[in-house]
Each structure stands twice: as C-alpha cells, then as structure tokens.
Backbone as CSV, one residue per row, in Angstrom:
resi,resn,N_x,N_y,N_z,CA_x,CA_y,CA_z,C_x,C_y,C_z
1,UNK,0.829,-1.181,0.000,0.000,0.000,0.000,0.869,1.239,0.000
2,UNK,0.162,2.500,-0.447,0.459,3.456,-0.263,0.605,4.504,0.905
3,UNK,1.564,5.081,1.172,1.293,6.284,2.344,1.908,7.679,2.062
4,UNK,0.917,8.264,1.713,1.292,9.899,1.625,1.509,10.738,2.797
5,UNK,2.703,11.682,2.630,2.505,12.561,4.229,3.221,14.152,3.340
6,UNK,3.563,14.909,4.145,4.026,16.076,3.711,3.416,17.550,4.030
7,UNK,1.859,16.761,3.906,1.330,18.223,3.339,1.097,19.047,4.957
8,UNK,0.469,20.261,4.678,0.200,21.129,5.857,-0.280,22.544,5.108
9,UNK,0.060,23.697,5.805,-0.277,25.117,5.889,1.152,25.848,5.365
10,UNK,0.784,26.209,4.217,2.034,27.504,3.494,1.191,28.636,3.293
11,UNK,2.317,30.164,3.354,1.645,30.847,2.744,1.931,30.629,1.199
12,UNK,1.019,31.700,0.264,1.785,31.452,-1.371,3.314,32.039,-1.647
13,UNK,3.618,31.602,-2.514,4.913,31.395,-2.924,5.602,30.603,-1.576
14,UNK,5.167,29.774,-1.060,6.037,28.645,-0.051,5.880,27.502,-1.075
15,UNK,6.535,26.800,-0.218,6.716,25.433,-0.920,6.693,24.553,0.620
16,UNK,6.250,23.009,0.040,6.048,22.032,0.425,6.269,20.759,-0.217
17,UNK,6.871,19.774,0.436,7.682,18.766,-0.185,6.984,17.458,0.049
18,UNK,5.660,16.376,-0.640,5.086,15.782,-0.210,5.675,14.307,-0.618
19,UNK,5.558,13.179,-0.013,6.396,11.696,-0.033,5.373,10.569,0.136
20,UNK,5.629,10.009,-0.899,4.772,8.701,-1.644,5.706,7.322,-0.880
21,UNK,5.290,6.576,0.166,6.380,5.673,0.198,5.332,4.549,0.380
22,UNK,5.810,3.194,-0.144,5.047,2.200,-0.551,5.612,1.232,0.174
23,UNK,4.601,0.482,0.214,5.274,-0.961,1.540,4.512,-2.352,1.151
24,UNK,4.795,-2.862,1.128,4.069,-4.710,0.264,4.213,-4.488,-1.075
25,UNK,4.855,-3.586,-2.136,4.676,-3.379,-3.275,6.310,-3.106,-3.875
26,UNK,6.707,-3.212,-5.068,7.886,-2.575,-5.415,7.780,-1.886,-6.569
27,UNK,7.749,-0.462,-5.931,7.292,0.123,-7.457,8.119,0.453,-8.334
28,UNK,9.364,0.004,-8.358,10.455,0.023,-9.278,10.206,0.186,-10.304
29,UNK,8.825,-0.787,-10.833,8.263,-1.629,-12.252,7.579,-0.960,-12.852
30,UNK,6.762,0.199,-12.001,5.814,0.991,-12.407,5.542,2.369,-12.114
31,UNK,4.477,2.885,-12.912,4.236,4.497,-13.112,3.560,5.188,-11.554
32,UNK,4.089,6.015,-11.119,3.180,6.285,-9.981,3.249,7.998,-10.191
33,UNK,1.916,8.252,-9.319,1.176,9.366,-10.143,1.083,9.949,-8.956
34,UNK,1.050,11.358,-8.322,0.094,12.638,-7.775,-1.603,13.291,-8.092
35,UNK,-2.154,12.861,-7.606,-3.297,13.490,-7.939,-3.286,14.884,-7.110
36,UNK,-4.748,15.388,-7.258,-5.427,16.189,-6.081,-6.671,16.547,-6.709
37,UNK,-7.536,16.722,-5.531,-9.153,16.858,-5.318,-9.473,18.205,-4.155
38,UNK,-9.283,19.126,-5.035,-9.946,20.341,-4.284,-11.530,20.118,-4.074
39,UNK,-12.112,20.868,-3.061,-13.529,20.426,-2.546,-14.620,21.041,-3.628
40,UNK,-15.758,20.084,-3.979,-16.458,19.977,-4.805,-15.727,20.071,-6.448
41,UNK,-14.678,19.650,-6.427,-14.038,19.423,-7.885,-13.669,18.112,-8.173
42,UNK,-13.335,17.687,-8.931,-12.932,15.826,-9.919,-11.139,16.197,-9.061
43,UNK,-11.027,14.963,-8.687,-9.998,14.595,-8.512,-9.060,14.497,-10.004
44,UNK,-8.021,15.406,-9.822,-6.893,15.341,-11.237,-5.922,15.208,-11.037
45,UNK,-4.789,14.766,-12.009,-3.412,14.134,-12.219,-2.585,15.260,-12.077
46,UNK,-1.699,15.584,-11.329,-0.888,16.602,-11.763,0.682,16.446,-11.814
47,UNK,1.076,15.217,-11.556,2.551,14.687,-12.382,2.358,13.550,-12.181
48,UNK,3.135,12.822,-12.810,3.415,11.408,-12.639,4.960,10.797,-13.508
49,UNK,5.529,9.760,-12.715,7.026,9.590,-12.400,6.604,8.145,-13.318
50,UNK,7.779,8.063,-14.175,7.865,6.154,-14.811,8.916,5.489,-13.600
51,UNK,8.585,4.929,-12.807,9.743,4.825,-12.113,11.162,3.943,-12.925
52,UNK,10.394,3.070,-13.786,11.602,2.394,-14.530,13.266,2.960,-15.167
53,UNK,12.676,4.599,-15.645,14.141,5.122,-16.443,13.540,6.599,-15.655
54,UNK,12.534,7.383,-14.985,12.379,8.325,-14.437,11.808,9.648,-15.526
55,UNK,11.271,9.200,-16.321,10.390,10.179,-16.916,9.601,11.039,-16.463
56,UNK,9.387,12.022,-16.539,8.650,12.736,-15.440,7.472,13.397,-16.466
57,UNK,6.656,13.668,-16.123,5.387,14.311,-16.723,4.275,15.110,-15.432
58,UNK,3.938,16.601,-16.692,2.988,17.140,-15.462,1.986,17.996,-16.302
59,UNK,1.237,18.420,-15.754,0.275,18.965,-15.734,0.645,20.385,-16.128
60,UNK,-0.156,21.248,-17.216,0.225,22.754,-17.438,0.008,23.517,-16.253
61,UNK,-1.058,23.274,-15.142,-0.804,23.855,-14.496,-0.231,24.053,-12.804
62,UNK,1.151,23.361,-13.244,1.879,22.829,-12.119,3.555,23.036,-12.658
63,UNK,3.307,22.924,-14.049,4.650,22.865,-14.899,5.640,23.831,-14.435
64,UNK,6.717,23.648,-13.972,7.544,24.580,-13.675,8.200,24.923,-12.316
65,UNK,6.636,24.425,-11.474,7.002,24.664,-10.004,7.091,23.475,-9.632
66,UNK,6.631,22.548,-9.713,6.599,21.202,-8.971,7.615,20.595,-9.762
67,UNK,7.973,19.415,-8.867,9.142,18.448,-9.493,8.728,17.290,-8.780
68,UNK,8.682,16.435,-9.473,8.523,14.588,-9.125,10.263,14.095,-9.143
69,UNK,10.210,13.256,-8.164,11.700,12.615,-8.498,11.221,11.037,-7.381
70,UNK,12.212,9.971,-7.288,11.943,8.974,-7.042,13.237,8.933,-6.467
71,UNK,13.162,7.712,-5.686,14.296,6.766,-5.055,13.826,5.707,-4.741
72,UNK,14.430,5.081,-5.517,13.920,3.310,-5.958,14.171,2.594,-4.839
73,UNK,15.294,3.002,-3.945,16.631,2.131,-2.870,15.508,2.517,-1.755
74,UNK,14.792,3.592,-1.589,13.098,3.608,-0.599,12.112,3.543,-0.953
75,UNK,12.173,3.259,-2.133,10.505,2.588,-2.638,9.300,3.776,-2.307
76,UNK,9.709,5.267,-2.613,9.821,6.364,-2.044,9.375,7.244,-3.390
77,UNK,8.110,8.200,-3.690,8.398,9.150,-4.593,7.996,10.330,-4.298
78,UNK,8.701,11.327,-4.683,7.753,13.003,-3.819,8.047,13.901,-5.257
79,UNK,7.191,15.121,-4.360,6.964,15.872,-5.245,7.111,17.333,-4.430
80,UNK,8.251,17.689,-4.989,8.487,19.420,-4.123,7.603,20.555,-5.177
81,UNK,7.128,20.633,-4.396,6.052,21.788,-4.830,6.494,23.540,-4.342
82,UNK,6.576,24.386,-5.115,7.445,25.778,-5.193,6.459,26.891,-5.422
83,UNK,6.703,27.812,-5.457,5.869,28.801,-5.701,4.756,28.371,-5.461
84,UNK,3.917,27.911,-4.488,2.599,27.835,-4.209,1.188,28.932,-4.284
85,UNK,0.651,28.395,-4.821,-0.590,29.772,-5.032,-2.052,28.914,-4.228
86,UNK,-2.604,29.916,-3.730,-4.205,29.472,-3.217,-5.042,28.186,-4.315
87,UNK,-4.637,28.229,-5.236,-5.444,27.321,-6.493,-4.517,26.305,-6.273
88,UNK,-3.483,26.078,-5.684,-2.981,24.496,-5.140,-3.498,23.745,-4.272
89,UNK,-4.577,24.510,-3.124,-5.042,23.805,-1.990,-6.018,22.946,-2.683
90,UNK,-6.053,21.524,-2.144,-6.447,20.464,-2.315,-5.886,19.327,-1.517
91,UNK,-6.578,18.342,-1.647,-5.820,16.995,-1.223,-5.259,16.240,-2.099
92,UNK,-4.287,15.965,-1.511,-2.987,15.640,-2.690,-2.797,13.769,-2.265
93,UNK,-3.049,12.786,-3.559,-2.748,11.828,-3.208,-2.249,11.031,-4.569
94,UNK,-1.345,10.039,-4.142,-0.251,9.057,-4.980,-1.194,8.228,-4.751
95,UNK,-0.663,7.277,-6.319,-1.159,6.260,-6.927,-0.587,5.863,-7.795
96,UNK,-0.413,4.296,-7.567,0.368,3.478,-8.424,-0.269,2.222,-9.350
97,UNK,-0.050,1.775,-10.574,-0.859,1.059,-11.291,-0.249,0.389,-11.368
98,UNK,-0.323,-1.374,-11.240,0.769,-2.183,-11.792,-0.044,-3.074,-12.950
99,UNK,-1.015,-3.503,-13.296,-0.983,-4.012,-14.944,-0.587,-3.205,-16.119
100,UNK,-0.502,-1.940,-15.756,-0.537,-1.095,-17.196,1.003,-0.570,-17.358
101,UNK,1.725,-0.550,-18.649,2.878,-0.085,-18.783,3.241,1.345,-18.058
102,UNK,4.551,1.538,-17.580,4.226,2.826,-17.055,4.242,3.931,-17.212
103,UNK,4.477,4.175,-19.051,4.580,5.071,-19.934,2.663,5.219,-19.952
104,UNK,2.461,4.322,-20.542,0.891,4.373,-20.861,0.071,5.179,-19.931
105,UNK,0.447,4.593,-18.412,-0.017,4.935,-17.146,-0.221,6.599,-17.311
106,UNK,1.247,6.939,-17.204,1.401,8.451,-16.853,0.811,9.177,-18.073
107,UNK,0.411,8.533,-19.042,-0.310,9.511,-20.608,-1.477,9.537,-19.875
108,UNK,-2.196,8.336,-19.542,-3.332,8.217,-19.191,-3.746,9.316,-18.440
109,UNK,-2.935,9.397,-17.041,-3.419,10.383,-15.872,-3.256,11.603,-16.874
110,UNK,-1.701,12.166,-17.238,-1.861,13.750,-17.626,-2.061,13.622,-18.992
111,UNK,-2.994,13.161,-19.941,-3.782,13.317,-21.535,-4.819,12.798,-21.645
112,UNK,-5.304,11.953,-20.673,-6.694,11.432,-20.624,-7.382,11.801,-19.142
113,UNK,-6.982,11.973,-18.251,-7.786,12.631,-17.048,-8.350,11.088,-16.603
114,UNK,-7.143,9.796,-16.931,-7.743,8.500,-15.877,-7.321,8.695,-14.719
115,UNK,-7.871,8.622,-13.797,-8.126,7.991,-12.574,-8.004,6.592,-11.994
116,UNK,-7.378,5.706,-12.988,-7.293,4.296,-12.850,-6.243,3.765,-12.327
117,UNK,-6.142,3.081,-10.921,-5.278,2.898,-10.394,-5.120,1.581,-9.261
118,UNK,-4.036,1.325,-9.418,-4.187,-0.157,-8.259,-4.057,0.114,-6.845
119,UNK,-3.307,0.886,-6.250,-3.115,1.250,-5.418,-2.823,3.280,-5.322
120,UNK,-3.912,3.635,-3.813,-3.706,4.882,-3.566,-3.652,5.111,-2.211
121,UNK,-2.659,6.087,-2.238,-2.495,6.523,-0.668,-3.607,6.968,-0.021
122,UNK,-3.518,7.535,1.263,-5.001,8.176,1.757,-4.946,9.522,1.582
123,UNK,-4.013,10.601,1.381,-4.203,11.740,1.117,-3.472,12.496,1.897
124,UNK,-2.706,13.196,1.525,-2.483,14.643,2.338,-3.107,16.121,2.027
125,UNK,-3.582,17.041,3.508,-4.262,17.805,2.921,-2.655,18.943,2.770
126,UNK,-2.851,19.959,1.282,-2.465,20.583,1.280,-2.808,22.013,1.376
127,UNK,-3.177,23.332,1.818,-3.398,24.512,2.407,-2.894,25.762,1.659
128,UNK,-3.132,26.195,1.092,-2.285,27.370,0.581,-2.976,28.805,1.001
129,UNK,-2.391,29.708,2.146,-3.169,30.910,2.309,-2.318,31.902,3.357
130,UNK,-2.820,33.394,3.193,-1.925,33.893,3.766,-2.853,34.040,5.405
C-alpha cells in the first residue's frame, strides 16, 4: 500500500515537499502518479514519475514549479512543490498502477484525465493561504 505525508499550511509562494512511500509493493516496475481533489471538484493528475528510467510528466498547471523525483533504494516518490498559489489547496494523493505499462499509465493520468489505479495513498491535505 500506499502512504502519503508532507502536506500542511504555506503561505503562497512557499513550498512544500510531499512523499509517496510504498510498503508490500515494489514500485520500481511501475508508473506512480500525484493526484489532487480540491472540494467539490474531480480529482486530477498533476505529475506522474515512470519509475523504470524516471520520466517525469505534469500537468500545465503545475509545470515549472513542482518536481517529481523517485528513489527506488526507498521505494519512495515526492513531489516538491514551489511557488505555491491558493489554487494548489487540495488533497494531494499518490497512486500506483501495476498491470498497465508505465509510460501508458502516466499519458493516461496527464492526456486522458484517468483515474485508474491499483493502489492509492489516503491523502495529504495541502493549504495554501496567507
């Protein structure tokens, strides 16, 4: 399973550094993703990591400030989030797919808006306000 932690209370332009770490699983093999679900909105993709060679992919509107990176040796993936603005607050949660390639995976979340996933963390809330 999954366990997300990180999140909390920034003002904007802070940053916050949130961590995907997985336990009964090895996600070496596969694509694992960031969502978030601001209140009364669709839960959406906003990067996602191949863990195999480390491809990274994101969302236009995240591009630039956020960064996905992995460490395979902790079975471990985060996402430092920078310049924070009020339109970041949401709950922020990882998810990992293991039947689907993990190229495919990460098109899926950021070019198709899937949601399809084998395993997801429970969420961290993230806060953005002065």
């Amino acid at each position: 399973q999954l366990q997300a932690s990180g999140g909390g209370l920034v003002q904007p332009g802070g940053s916050l550094r949130l961590a995907c770490a997985a336990s009964g699983v090895n996600l070496g093999y596969y694509g694992v993703a960031w969502f978030r679900q601001a209140p009364g909105k669709e839960r959406d993709g906003v990067s996602c990591i191949q863990m195999t060679d480390g491809m990274e992919y994101y969302s236009d509107s995240v591009k630039g400030r956020f960064t996905i990176s992995r460490d395979n040796a902790k079975n471990t993936v985060y996402l430092q989030m920078n310049s924070l603005k009020p339109e970041d607050t949401a709950v922020y949660y990882c998810a990992a797919d293991v039947p689907t390639h993990p190229k495919v995976f990460c098109f899926n979340v950021l070019r198709r808006n899937s949601t399809r996933a084998t395993y997801w963390g429970q969420g961290t809330q993230v806060t953005v306000s002065s």
